[in-house]
C-alpha positions in Angstrom: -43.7 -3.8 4.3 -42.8 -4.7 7.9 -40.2 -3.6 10.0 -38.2 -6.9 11.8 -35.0 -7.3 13.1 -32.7 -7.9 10.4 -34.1 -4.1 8.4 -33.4 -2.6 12.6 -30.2 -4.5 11.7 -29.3 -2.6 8.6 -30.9 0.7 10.0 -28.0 0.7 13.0 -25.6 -0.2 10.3 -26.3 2.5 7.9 -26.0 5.2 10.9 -22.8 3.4 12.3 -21.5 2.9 8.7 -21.5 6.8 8.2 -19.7 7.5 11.7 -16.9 4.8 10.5 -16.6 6.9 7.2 -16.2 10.2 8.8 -13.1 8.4 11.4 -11.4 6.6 8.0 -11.7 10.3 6.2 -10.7 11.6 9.5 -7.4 9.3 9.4 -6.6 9.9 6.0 -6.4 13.6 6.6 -4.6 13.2 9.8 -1.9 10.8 8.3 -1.9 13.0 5.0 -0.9 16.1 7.5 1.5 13.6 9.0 3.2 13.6 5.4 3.1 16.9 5.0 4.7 18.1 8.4 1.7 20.1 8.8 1.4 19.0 12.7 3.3 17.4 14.6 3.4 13.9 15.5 3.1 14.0 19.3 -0.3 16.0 18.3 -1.2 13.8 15.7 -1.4 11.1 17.6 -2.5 12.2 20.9 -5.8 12.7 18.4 -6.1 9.9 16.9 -5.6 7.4 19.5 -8.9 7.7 21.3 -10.7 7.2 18.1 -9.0 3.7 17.8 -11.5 1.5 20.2 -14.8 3.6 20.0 -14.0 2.5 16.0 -13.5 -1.4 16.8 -16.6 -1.4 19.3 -18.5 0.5 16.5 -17.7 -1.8 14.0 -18.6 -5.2 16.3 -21.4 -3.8 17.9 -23.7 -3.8 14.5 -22.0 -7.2 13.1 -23.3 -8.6 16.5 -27.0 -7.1 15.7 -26.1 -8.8 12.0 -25.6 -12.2 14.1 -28.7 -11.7 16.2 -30.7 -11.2 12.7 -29.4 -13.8 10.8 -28.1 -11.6 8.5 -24.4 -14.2 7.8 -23.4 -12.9 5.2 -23.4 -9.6 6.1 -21.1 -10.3 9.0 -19.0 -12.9 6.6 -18.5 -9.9 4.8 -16.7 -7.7 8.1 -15.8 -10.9 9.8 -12.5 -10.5 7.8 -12.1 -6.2 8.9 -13.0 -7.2 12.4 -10.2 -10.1 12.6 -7.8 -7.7 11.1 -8.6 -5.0 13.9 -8.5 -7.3 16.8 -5.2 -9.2 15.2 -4.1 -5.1 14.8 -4.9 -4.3 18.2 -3.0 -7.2 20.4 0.0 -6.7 18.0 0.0 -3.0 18.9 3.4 -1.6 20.9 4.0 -3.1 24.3 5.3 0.3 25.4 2.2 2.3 24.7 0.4 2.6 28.1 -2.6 4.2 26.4 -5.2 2.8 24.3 -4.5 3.4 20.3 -2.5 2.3 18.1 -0.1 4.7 16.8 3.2 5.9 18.2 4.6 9.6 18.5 7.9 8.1 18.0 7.3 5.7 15.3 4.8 7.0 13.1 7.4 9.3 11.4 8.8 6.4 9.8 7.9 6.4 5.8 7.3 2.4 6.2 4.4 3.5 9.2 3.1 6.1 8.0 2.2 3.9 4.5 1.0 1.8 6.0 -1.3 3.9 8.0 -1.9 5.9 5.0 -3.0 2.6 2.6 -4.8 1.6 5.8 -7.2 4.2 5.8 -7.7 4.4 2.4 -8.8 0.2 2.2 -10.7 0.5 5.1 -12.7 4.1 3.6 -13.5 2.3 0.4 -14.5 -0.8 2.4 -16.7 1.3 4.8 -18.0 3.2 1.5 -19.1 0.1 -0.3 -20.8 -1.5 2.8 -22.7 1.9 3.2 -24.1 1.3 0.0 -24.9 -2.7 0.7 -26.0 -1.9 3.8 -29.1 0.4 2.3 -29.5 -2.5 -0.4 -29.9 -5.0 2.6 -32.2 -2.4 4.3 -34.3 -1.7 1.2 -34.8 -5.3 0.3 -34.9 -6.3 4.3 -38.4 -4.3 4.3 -40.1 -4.9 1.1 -39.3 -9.1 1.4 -41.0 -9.3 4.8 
């Protein structure tokens, strides 16, 4: 067993993997409150909004170790998450002078708040099931080299 780059790789991604989880449960509650008109949405989304980019650099910053690795196919597998949160981002509202995405005004709308909901259910399972490749690629990343 050695200990390269690509298994350092998978290690960062594991531990960054588990943070992403706990913000896409995190959003699913906060959106399921939404629904509920258990808080309101001023509050709502006053605390989700600074979660939005510390997510995105999260989620680049290991694909980028993935790159340095050589691990391709592991980033071909979040290249398509990634291009979705970038294209997400720039198409954001022009009125918001803050960084997030989501809108006191707007995010009371049943079409929105879906879509946020089905959002963060896609992008839990997707963060769940790349938890679970990301210890496979770890496991095997250290007993190949």
């Amino acid at each position: 067993m050695a200990f390269n780059l690509a298994a350092f790789s998978y290690i960062i991604a594991l531990i960054a993997d588990a943070f992403l989880i706990f913000l896409a449960i995190f959003h699913v509650i906060a959106f399921d409150e939404l629904k509920t008109d258990y808080k309101n949405p001023i509050e709502q989304c006053r605390s989700l909004n600074p979660l939005v980019l510390p997510e995105y650099i999260l989620h680049i910053a290991f694909n980028v170790l993935f790159l340095f690795a050589g691990e391709f196919f592991s980033l071909c597998l979040n290249i398509p998450l990634i291009a979705y949160h970038i294209n997400r981002y720039l198409h954001r509202p022009s009125y918001m002078s803050e960084h997030g995405l989501y809108d006191a005004t707007t995010i009371m709308n049943a079409d929105v708040l879906g879509k946020c909901q089905r959002e963060g259910w896609i992008k839990l399972s997707f963060y769940l099931l790349s938890f679970f490749y990301y210890l496979y690629g770890m496991i095997y990343s250290l007993i190949s080299a």
